[in-house]
N, C-alpha and C positions, 0 to 999 in steps of 0.2 A: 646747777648752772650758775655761774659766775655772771654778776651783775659787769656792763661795760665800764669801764673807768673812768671818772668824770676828769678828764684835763682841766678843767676852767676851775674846779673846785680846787684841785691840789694847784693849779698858777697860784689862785686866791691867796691860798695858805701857806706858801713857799716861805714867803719872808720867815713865819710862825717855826715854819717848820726846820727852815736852816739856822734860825735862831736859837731854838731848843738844842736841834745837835752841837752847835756853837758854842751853848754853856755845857754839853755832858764833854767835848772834848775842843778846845780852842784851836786849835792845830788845824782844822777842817774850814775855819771863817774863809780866809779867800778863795780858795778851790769852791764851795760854796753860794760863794757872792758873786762869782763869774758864769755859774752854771744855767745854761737856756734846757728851758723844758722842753718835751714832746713825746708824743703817744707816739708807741712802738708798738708791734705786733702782740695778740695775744694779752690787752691787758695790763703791758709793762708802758712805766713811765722812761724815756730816755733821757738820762742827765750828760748835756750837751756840753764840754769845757773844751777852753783852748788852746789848754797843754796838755802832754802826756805824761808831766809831771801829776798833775792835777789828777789826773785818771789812776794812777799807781795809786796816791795818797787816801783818794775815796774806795778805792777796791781793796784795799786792807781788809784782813778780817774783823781786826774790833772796831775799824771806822764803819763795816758794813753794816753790824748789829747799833751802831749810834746813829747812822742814817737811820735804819730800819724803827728804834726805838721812836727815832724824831715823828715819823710817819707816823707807825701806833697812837703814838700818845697825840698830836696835835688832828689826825682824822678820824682816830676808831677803828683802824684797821690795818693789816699789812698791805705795804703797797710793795708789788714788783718791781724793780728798776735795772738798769746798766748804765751805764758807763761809756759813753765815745768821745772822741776827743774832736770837735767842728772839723768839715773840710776847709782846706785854703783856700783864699782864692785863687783864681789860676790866673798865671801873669797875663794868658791870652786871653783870657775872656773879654769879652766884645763891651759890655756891663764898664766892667773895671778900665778897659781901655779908655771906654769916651768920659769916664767919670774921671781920670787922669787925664786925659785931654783939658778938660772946660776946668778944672783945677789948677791946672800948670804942674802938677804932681809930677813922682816919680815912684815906681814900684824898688822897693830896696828891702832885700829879704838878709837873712842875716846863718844864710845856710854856706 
């Protein structure tokens, strides 16, 4: 049996750990440096970015094993991960409305 995954230990060490992959491949720092953590089913850490550029470039095969190494080497072990890219926010949401409201904002998407 597979011990649970501690989230708060890899938050901890993120910086250590994208830092590592960042010197075995440089090309990975901002995809990287944007990415929000979170525990996904079964064990797996999910790395959360806000492009879908971002998401191609980590899902590489040799970016895979340079994340993968980064983990090894900076926890002691293999960690499981994927890849999703944030949801939007939604223009309707009630949230985002009154926070543009008391703002004077305006929502301006660039689709």
């Amino acid at each position: 049996r597979v011990a649970p995954l501690d989230l708060s230990r890899v938050s901890r060490e993120w910086r250590a750990i994208a830092d590592h992959a960042r010197h075995l491949n440089a090309s990975l720092g901002v995809a990287l440096s944007t990415t929000e953590l979170k525990l996904g089913e079964e064990n797996t850490v999910i790395m959360e970015v806000k492009y879908p550029f971002h998401k191609d470039r980590l899902e590489k095969a040799e970016n895979r094993l340079t994340i993968d190494s980064a983990f090894a080497t900076i926890l002691g072990f293999r960690v499981p991960w994927v890849v999703r890219v944030a949801p939007r926010p939604e223009a309707d949401s009630p949230l985002l409305s009154q926070a543009l409201e008391a703002l004077g904002g305006k929502l301006v998407t660039n689709e």
